[in-house]
C-alpha positions in Angstrom: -28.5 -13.0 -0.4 -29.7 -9.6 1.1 -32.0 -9.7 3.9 -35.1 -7.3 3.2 -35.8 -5.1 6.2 -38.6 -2.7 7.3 -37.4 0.8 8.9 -38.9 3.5 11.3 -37.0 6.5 9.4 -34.9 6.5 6.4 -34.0 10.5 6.4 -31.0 11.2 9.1 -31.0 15.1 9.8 -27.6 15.8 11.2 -26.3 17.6 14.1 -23.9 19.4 12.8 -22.7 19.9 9.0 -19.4 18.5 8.2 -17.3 21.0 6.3 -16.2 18.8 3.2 -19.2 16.9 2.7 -21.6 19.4 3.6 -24.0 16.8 4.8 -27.3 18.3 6.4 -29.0 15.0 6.1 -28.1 11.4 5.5 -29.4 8.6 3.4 -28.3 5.0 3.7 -30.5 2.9 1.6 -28.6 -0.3 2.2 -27.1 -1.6 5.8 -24.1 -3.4 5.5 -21.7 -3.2 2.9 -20.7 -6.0 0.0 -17.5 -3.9 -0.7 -15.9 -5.5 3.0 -12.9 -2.8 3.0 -10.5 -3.8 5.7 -9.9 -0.3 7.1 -13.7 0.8 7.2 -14.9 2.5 10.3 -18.1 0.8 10.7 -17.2 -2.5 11.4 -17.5 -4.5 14.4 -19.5 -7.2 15.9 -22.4 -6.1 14.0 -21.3 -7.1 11.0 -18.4 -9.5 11.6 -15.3 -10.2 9.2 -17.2 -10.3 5.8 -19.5 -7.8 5.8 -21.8 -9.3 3.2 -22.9 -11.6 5.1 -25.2 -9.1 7.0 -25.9 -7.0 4.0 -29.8 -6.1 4.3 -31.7 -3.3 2.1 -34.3 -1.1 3.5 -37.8 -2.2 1.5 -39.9 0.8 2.9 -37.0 3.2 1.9 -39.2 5.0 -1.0 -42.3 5.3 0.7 -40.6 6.4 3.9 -38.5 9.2 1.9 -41.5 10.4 0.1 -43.1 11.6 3.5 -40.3 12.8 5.0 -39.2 14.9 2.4 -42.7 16.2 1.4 -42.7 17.3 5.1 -39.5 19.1 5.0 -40.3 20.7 1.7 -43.2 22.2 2.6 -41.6 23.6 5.8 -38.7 24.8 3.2 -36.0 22.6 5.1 -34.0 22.3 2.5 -30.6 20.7 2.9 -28.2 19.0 1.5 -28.8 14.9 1.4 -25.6 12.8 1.4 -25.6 9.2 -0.2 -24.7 7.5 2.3 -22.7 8.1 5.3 -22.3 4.2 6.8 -22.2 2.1 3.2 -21.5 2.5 -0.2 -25.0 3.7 -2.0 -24.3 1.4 -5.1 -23.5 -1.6 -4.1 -23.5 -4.7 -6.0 -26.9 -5.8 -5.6 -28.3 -2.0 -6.5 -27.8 -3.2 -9.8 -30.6 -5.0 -9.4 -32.9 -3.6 -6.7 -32.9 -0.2 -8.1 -33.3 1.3 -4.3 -31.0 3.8 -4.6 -32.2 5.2 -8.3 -36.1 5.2 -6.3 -34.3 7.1 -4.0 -32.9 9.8 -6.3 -36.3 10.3 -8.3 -38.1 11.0 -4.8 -34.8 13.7 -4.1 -35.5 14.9 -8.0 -39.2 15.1 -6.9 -38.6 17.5 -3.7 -35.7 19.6 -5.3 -33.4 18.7 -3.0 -29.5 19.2 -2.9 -27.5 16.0 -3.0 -24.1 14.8 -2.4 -22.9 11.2 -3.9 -20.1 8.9 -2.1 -19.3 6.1 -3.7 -16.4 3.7 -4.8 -18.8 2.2 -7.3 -18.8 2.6 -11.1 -22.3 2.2 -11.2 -23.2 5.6 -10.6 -22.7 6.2 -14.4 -26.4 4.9 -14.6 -27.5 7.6 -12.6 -26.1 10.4 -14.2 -29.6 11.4 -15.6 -30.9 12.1 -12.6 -28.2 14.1 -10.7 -27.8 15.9 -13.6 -31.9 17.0 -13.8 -31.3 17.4 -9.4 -28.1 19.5 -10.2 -30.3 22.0 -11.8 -33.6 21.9 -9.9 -32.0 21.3 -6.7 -33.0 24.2 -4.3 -29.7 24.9 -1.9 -30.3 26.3 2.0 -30.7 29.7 2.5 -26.9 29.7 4.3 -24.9 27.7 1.3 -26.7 30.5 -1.8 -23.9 31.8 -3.5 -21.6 30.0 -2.0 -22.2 26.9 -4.2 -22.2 26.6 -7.7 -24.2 23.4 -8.0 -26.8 20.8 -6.1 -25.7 18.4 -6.7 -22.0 16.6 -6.4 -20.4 13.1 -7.1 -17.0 12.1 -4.8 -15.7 9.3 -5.5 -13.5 7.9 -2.4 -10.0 6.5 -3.2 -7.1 4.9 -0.5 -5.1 4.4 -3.9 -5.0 4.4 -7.5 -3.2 1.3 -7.9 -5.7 -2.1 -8.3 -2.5 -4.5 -6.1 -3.0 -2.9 -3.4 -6.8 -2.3 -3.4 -7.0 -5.8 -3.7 -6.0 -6.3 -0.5 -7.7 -3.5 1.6 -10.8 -3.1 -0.5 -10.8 -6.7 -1.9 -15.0 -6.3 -2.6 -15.1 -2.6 -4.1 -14.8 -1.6 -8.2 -11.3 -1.0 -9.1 -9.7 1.9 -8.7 -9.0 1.9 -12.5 -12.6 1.8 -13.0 -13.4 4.3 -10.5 -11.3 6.9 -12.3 -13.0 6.5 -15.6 -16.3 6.6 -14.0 -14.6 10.2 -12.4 -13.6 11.2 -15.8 -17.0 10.5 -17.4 -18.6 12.5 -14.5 -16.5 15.8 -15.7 -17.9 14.9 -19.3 -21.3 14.7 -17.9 -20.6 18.2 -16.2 -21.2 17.1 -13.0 -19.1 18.8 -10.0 -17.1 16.0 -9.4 -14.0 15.1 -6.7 -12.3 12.9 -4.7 -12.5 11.5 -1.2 -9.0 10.4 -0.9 -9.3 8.7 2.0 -7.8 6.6 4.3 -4.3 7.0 2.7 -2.2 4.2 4.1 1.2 5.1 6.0 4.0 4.1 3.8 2.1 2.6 1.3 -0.1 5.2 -0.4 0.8 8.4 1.2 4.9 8.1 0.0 5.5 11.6 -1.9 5.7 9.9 -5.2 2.3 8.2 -4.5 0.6 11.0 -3.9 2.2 13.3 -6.6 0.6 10.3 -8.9 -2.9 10.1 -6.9 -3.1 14.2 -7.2 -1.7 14.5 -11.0 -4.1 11.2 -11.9 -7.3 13.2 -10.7 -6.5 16.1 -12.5 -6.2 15.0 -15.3 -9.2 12.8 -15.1 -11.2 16.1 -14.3 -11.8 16.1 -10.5 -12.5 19.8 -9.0 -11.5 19.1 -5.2 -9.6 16.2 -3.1 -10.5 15.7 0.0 -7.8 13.9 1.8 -7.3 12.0 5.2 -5.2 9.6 7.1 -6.0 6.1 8.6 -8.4 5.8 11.8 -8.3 2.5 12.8 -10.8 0.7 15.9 -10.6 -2.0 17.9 -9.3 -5.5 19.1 -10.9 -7.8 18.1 -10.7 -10.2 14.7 -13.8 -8.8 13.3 -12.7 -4.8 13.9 -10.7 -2.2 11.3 -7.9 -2.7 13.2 -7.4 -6.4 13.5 -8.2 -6.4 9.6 -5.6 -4.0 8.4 -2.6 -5.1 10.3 -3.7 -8.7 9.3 -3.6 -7.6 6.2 0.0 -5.8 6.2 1.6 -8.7 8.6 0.5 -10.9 5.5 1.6 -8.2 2.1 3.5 -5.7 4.1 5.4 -7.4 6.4 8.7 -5.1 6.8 5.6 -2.5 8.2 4.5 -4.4 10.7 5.9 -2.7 13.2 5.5 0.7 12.4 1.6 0.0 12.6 1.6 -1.9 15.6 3.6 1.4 17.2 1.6 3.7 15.8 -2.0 2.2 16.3 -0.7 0.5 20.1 -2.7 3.0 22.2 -5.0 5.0 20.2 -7.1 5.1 16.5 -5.0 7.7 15.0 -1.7 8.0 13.5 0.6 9.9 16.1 0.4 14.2 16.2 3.9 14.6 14.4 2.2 12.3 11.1 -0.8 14.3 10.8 0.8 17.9 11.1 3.3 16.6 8.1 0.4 15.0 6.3 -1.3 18.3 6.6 1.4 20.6 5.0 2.6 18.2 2.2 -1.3 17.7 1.5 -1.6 22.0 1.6 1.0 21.6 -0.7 0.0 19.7 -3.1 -4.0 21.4 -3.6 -1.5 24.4 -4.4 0.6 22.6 -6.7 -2.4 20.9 -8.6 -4.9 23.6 -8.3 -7.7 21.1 -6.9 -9.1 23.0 -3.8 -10.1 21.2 -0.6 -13.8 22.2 -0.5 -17.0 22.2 -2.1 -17.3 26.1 -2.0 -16.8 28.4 -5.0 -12.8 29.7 -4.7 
């Protein structure tokens, strides 16, 4: 059961804008995450190995939005909002607390721009409102006519195959689900793409993989992939990197090793990985024609 907590601020303005997500603030109506994915950068002692047990949701949230957002309006900050940077905006109990639907009618109210992450086919309910804050949304003065919407959906994908998700995202929707939730987001007209991200070394980023993760999400209608390798943190049995080689010593054993090399002294997959993961991933937005950006190209 989630805890219900009271917050000082629910409105994050960022320091600097990330060039994929374009995020100039942040939401995260939820702390905590029910979706427990082994590889996910937030964990820690906060949280501990399952996740759900700390899930709390922010009860003030509304309110708290309502004023912050009048006050930026009327001062003509207008950003973009990004649901959510640290947890997964529909989780399973949104189904029934609604927070994150409040949420969208107070961004509807204040014409802000917004930008959706989620692994969750539940966002299908929502596609009322970002459709009516894809219209009204009013974008910052720096981003006109460089965007052709205000409003976007990414969905976030380490692999389309539900085996393996099982394992590293054993709480989250399927990807299966998650690609006809993508599809019925292009039907809806929504600007709609892909976070495809961790990909896992030699398990989802293999060239036939991700000729099958880029052809998948064309055809399902995405407009842009954003694509990344694995970061993975600490030591200890409750952090990402404890998790996931647990959980390839266990399904992936012949990889073992390469992870333990790889991941020995740092959080990233070594220089001569991400250079090669960088052109085969240039090559394949050519190939598929799905751009790496929000911008109009």
């Amino acid at each position: 059961m989630a805890r219900s907590v009271e917050v000082k601020s629910i409105l994050n303005k960022t320091k600097r804008r990330d060039s994929w997500f374009l995020d100039d603030y942040t939401i995260n109506p939820y702390s905590g995450c029910s979706f427990n994915c082994l590889y996910c950068y937030i964990r820690g002692s906060k949280y501990g190995v399952n996740m759900t047990d700390k899930l709390s949701l922010k009860n003030n949230a509304v309110d708290l939005l309502d004023r912050q957002l009048s006050l930026r309006a009327r001062k003509k900050q207008y950003g973009i909002i990004v649901l959510s940077s640290a947890t997964d905006p529909y989780l399973h109990i949104e189904r029934t607390q609604l927070l994150t639907r409040q949420i969208l009618e107070v961004i509807l109210r204040y014409r802000f721009p917004l930008h959706v992450i989620t692994k969750s086919e539940l966002v299908r309910r929502d596609f009322d409102l970002i459709q009516a804050i894809d219209k009204a949304a009013i974008l910052p003065h720096d981003l006109q006519g460089q965007l052709s919407h205000g409003a976007f959906v990414t969905f976030s994908f380490s692999t389309i195959t539900d085996g393996i998700a099982r394992v590293f995202e054993p709480g989250a929707t399927p990807p299966s689900t998650r690609l006809e939730t993508l599809a019925l987001a292009s039907q809806y007209g929504l600007h709609s793409g892909v976070s495809m991200m961790p990909l896992l070394p030699f398990i989802t980023d293999t060239s036939t993989h991700l000729d099958q993760m880029f052809g998948t999400f064309k055809a399902a209608g995405a407009s842009y992939i954003f694509p990344a390798t694995l970061t993975l943190f600490g030591a200890a049995p409750y952090d990402s990197k404890s998790l996931t080689l647990d959980a390839v010593a266990k399904h992936y054993p012949h990889l073992l090793e390469k992870y333990q090399r790889f991941f020995a002294n740092g959080t990233q997959m070594p220089l001569y990985y991400r250079k090669a993961f960088a052109k085969k991933m240039a090559e394949l937005h050519l190939k598929y024609e799905l751009p790496n950006t929000l911008m109009c190209v």
